[in-house]
C-alpha positions, 0 to 999 in steps of 0.5 A, a space after each residue: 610392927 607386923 603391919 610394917 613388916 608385912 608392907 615391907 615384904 609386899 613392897 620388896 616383893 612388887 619391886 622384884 627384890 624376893 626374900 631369896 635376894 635379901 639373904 644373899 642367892 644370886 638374883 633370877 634371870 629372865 628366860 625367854 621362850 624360843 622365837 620360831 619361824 613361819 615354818 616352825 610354827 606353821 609347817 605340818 612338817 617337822 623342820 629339817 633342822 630338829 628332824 635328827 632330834 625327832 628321829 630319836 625321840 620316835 625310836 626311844 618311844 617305839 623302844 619303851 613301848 616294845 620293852 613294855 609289850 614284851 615285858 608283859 609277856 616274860 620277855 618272849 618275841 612278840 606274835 607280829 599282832 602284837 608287835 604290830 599294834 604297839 608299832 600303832 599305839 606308840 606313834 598315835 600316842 598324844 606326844 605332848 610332852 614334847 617341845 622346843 628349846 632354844 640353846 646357844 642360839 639353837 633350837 632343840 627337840 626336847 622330851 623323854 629320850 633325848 639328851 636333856 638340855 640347859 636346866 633354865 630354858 622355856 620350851 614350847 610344847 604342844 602346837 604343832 609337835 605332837 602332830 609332826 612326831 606322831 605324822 613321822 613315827 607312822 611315816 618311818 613304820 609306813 617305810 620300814 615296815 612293822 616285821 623289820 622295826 621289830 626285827 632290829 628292836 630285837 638286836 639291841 638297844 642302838 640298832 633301832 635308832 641306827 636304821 631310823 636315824 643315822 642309816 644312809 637317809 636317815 636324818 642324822 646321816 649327814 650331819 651333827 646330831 640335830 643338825 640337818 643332813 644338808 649343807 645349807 647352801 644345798 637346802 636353799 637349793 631346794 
């Protein structure tokens, strides 16, 4: 009887019908991955449409490393050397836990800081995410400048992301969150 039942379960399993089936759970869906563009791929640079998301998931690191940082020391101002070398280490970190969703049609930055998505989406991380955060976290400090980062780091939980983010060039200005902050017929334009 159990060499029976064993090439039972083999052949259920081989022909997709999973024991889960057979008690009654609805059945598994296929999941593809999100199918990206030449420049989504291939780009240095991360794509205007997923430059809102990267925004924030820039200022939720700077923010975690600088709570960290000021954590350490009894929650006290950080001494601008200080301050200047998490600026440094949070955008050099590895990023890797950072990828792509495909939601609806729409494609998504998706990781620690950002609004989670749909539970039963692929994402693809790694390739060139890492490099096009951490390329954008040096560029937002290379523009703001580490004192003034830290200064608004320090007037609350939302200004950081308002100065990076949604300030008047900021890549969530003009549009949806995630979204691009041109219209497309303005993008093509350029």
């Amino acid at each position: 009887m159990q060499p029976v039942l064993a090439a039972w379960l083999a052949l259920s399993l081989l022909a997709g019908t999973g024991a889960q089936e057979m008690c009654g759970d609805p059945p598994s869906r296929s999941v593809p991955a999100p199918q990206l563009s030449p420049e989504e791929r291939l780009s240095p640079h991360m794509p205007e449409s997923l430059r809102c998301d990267a925004c924030h998931a820039i200022a939720f690191q700077i923010e975690e490393q600088l709570r960290r940082a000021e954590g350490k020391v009894g929650r006290k101002a950080l001494s601008e050397s200080d301050y200047v070398e998490v600026l440094e280490r949070s955008c050099s970190q590895g990023w890797e836990s950072y990828g792509v969703q495909e939601l609806d049609g729409e494609k998504r930055l998706a990781g620690p800081g950002l609004p989670s998505q749909e539970p039963m989406t692929v994402m693809v991380m790694g390739g060139p995410w890492p490099g096009r955060l951490s390329k954008m976290c040096h560029s937002y400090v290379g523009e703001q400048g580490e004192a003034q980062i830290y200064r608004v780091y320090r007037q609350g939980p939302a200004a950081l992301r308002e100065l990076l983010c949604h300030g008047a060039k900021g890549p969530c200005a003009g549009g949806k969150a995630g979204g691009p902050s041109l219209p497309k017929a303005l993008q093509n334009e350029l």
